[in-house]
N, C-alpha and C positions, 0 to 999 in steps of 0.2 A: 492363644485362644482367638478363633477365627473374631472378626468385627462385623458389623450390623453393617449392610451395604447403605451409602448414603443416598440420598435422591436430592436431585439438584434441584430447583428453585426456576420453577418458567421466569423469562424474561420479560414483565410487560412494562408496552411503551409507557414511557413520562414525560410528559412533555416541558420542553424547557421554560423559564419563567420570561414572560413575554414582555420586552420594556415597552415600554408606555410610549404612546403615539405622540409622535410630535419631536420624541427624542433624537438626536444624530445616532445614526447606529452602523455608521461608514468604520472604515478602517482608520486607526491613529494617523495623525496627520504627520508625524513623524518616521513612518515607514519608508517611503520615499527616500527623503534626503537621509536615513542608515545605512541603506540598502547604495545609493550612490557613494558616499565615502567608505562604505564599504570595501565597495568595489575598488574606487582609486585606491583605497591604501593598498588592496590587494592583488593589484595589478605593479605601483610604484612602491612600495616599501621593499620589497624582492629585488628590483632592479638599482634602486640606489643600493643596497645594501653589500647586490654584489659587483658594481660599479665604481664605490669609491674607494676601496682599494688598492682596483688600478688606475682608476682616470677618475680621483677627484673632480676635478677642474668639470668636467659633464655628467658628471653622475645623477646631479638635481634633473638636469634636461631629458635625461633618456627615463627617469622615472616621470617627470611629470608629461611626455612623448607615450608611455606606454600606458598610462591613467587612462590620457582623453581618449584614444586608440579603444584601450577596454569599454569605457563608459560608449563608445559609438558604436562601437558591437553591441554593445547591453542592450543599450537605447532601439537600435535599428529593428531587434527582435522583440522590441515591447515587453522588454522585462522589468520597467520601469510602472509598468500602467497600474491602476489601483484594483482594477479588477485580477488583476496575479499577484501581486504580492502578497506574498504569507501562505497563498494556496498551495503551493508546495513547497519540498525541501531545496529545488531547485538543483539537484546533483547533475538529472540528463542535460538542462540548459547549460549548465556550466562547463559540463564535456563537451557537447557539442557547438559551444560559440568560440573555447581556446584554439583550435585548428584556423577559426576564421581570423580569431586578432594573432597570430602567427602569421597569417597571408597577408593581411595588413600593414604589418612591421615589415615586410620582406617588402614590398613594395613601395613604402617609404624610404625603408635603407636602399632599396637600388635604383630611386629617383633621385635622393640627395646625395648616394655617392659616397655613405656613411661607411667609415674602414673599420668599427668597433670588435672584438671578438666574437662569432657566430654565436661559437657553442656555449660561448658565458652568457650571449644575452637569450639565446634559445634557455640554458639552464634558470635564467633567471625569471624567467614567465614562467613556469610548473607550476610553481606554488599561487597562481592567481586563480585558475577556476576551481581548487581546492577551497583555499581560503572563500571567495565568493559564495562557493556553495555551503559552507558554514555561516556566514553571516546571512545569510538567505535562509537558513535552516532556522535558526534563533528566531526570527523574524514570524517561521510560521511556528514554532511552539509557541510563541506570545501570543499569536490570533487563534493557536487553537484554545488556548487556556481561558483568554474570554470570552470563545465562543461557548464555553463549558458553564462560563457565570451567566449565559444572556447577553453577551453585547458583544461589538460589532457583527451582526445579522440584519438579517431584512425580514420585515413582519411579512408574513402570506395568505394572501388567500387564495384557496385550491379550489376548481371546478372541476368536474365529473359527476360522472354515475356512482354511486355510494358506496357500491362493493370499490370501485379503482379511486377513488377517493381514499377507503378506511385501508386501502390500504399502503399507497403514498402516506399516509399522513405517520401510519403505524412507523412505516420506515424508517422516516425520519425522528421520529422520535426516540428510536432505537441507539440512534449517531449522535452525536455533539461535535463532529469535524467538520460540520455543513455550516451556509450561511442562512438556513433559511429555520422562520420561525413562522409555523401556522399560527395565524389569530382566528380564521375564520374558514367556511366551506362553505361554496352555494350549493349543493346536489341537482342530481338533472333527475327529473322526473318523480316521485309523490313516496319512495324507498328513502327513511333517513337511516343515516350516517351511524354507526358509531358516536360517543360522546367524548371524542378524543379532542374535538375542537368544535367552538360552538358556529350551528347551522348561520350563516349572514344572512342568503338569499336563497331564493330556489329559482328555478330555470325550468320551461316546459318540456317534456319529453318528445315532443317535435317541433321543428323548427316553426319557431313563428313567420310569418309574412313581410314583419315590419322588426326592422336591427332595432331599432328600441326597446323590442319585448326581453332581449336578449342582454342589450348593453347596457338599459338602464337602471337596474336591479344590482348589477356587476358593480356599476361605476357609485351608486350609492353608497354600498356595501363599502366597497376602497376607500371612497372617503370617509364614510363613520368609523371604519376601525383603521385610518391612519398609515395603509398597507405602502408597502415600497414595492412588490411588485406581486402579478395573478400569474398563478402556476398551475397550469390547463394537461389536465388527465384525457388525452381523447377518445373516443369511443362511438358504437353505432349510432349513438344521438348526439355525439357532436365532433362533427372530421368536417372536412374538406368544406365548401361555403359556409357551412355557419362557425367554421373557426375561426376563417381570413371578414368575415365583417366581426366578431367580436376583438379581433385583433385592430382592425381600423380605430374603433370606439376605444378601445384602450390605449392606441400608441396616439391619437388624437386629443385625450386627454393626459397626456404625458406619463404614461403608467407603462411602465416596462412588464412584458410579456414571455413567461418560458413555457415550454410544451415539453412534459414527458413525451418522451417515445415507445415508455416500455421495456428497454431493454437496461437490464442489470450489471452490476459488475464486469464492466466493458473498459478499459483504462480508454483517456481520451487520446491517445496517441492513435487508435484502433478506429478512432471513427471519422469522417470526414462528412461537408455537406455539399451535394451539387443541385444541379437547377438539369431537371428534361422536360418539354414540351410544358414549360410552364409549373412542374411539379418539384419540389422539398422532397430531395432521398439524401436519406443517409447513409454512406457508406461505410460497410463495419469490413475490417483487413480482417482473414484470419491471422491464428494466433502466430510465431513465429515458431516455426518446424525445421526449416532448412535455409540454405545459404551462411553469408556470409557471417553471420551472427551467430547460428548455431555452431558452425565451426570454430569462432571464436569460444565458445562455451566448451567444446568438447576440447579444444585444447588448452585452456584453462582449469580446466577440473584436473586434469593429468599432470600439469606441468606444478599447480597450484596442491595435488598430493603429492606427487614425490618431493618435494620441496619440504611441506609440512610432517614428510617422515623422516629424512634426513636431520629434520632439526629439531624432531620429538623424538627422535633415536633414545636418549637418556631417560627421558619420560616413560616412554614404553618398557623400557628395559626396570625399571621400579616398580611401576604399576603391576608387571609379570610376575615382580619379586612377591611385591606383597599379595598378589591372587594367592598366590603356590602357598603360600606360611598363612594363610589365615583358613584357610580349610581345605581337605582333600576336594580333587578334579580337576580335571584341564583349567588351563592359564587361560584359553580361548573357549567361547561358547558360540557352535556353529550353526546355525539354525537356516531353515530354509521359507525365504522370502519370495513376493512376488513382485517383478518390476515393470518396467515399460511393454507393450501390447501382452501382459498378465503371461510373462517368459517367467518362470522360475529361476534363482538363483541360492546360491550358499554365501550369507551374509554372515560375518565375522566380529564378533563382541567380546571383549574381556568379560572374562564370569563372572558375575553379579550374585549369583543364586546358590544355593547348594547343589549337589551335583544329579538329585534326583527332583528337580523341579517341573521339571513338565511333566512328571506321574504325581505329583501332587498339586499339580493346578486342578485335577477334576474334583478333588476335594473342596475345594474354593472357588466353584463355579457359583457360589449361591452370594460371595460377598464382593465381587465385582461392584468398584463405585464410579467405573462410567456407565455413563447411560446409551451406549451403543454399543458395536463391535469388539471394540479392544477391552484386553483385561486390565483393570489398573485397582492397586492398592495404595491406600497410603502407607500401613503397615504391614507389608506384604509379610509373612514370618517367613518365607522362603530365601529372604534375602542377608546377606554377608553381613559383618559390621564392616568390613573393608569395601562392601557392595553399594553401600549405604553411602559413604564417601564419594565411589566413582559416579554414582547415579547420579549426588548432586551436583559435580562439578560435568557430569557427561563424559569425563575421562574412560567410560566405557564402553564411547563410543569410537573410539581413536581406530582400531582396528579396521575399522568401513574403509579407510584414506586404502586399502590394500583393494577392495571392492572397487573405488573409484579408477585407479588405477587400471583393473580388467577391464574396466569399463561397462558394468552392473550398475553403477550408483555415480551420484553426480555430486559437488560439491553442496550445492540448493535442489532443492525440487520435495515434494509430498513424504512423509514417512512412507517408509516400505511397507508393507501389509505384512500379514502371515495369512496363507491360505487358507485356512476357515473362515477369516473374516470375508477375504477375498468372492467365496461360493458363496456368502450373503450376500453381495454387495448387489445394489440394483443399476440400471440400466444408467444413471446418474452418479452416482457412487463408481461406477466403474471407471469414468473419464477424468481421473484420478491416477491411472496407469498410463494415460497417452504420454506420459514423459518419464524418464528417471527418474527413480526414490532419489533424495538428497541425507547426506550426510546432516545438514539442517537445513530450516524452511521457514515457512511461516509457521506453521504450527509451535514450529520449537520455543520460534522469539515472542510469540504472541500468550503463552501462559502453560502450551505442556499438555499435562495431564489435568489441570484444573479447567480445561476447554470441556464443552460436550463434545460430542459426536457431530450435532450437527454446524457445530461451530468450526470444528475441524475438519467439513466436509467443504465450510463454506470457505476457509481460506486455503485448502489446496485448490479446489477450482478456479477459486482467482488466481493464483500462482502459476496452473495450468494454461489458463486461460490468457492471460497481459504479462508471460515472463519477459523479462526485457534485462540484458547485460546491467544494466543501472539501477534496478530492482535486485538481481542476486548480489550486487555491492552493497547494499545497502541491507539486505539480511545476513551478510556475513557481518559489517560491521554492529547489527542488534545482534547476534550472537555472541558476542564477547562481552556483552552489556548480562543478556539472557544466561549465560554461562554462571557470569561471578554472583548473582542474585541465587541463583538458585529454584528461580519461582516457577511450580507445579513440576521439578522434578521429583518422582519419586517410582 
């Protein structure tokens, strides 16, 4: 019996619980010295380990040799500072500062003349920006999770125009990965705010004459509600001169100062900032398309599926068993998808369904329980009890690795569409095909089919938009997490 289609539940912001002025609301003061012993152990414990072996007698030396070595790399790239720590998982820094403490040691061993075995002490540094980027990882699940209770954040108060106010403020209220915690909004001009955070000050809708009218309202405000720093939305009533003297007035009162720019979901690797004829530009890279990295990518997805067929060989060959004996139709269900610049292809899935399912999805047009595009059931009747099984573990998706291989699909990147969806999609929606459908994505690790539509628009465009080699590692390794849970397959 068909089911009543469900309707999902708008998301409105809540704002987190604001700790009280006056409080510390910095990062644990043991971050720091973790994240250092961290690092040494995970630089020297590796190398004594596979040092004493052979050459007891210096085993201690070359590991406490390749600690400080690590720690002056670490150190030299400001991985140490308190404004990073816990902010990320730390993966890309950790790939990219091992090549430098490798050049390091090399230059030490061939100033002192040191005769040690290469390739043992080459093998025995791997495991350091591994290890590093796990103890770095920990570090920021602990700051995300009190940022989730209210603490370690910085209290805020946001200036702007009221519509780009309510909606920074929405934003953030949306997240709990962030440091910051609105306490208060001055608005510009006589339009209030939304009642997501209470009004402090107001500001004239054109510039006053005299920076007082401007700064002393602001600097009030900070001080009565205890603010750690003012986070300025700008706009036709307040850019260029009257931002740089309300920024005077507040870095003169020691009040740390940030400027939205506006632009969203941009990773920070993507932006930079320069100085022309006296002007603040920021510079945004596009996304990565070509070179050296994308080639990287394309030969990893190939080299990274036939690998993962050769050693699911068995798997496969069971999973075909059990399609075939648990109801008639093909072992394989071939359907056609759309991928990169909206090229159609013939994408490959173990059969999930009965064998007449796509003539009975028009019957089921009415119980669809996502709220966009795609069709999704929880209790689709169309589906196998053996279907049932492959869904949740995704074992029905094994088949694609052949797709990857043609070179259709990628190991990461956006779910593949079906062309119906596809002739809906808008002008937005469509920049979702600028790269290869993925085998998985963010969609997959982030919750499935329990996403909306617009949820799931919002994380293939970022995936789209900031892919980077150290991002698709890091969704394959939440895909093996995403896999064995189970959560929003169906």
């Amino acid at each position: 019996m068909p089911h009543a289609p469900t309707t999902r539940p708008a998301r409105t912001p809540v704002i987190r619980e604001q700790p009280p002025a006056g409080r510390r609301t910095g990062k644990p003061a043991w971050y720091a010295p973790a994240a250092v012993l961290g690092d040494a152990a995970a630089a020297g414990a590796p190398v004594w380990a596979a040092f004493a072996p052979v050459d007891g007698r210096n085993a201690a030396a070359y590991a406490i040799v390749a600690a400080l070595a690590w720690l002056l790399v670490r150190a030299a790239r400001d991985r140490y500072a308190e404004r990073r720590l816990g902010e990320r998982d730390n993966v890309g820094p950790a790939l990219k500062d091992w090549p430098v403490l490798v050049g390091l040691l090399a230059v030490v061993r061939a100033a002192t003349g040191e005769e040690s075995p290469f390739l043992l002490a080459l093998a025995a540094l791997v495991p350091c920006a591994p290890v590093s980027a796990a103890v770095h990882t920990l570090i920021h699940r602990h700051l995300l999770a009190r940022r989730r209770s209210g603490q370690a954040v910085r209290r805020a108060l946001v200036i702007g125009e009221a519509e780009a106010v309510d909606g920074l403020v929405s934003h953030l209220a949306k997240r709990t990965d962030h440091e910051f915690v609105v306490v208060g909004v001055c608005p510009i001009g006589d339009e209030d705010p939304h009642d997501l955070a209470p009004v402090a000050a107001r500001l004239r809708r054109q510039a006053p004459p005299r920076m007082s009218a401007d700064s002393a309202p602001v600097l009030e405000a900070a001080r009565r509600l205890g603010v750690d720093v003012v986070v300025v939305v700008p706009g036709p009533h307040l850019s260029g001169v009257r931002l740089r003297r309300l920024s005077w007035a507040l870095h003169g009162a020691q009040c740390p100062l940030v400027v939205v720019p506006g632009l969203t979901e941009v990773a920070g690797r993507r932006v930079g900032v320069s100085s022309v004829a006296g002007l603040t530009l920021l510079n945004v890279a596009p996304p990565a398309r070509r070179g050296l990295r994308a080639l990287l990518k394309a030969v990893t997805d190939r080299l990274g599926a036939a690998l993962l067929i050769a050693l699911l060989s068995p798997l496969f060959a069971a999973v075909a068993l059990a399609v075939r004996l648990d109801s008639p139709g093909p072992v394989v269900h071939r359907q056609t998808r759309i991928g990169r610049g909206q090229v159609p292809f013939t994408m490959a899935k173990f059969r999930t369904m009965v064998a007449d399912a796509e003539l009975l999805r028009h019957q089921l047009a009415g119980t669809n329980e996502n709220d966009g595009r795609m069709f999704k059931m929880r209790r689709d009747p169309r589906v196998t009890r053996v279907g049932r099984v492959l869904r949740r573990y995704s074992l029905d998706e094994l088949p694609q690795l052949f797709n990857i291989l043609r070179g259709d699909m990628s190991l990461v990147g956006p779910r593949p569409p079906l062309p119906d969806e596809v002739a809906g999609y808008d002008e937005v929606e469509l920049r979702r095909l600028a790269v290869k459908p993925g085998l998985t994505g963010l969609w997959q690790v982030s919750g499935r089919s329990d996403l909306s539509w617009d949820e799931t628009i919002a994380l293939d465009l970022r995936y789209v938009d900031n892919w980077s080699p150290t991002g698709d590692l890091r969704v394959l390794v939440r895909t093996v997490r995403a896999v064995i849970a189970g959560t929003g397959a169906y």
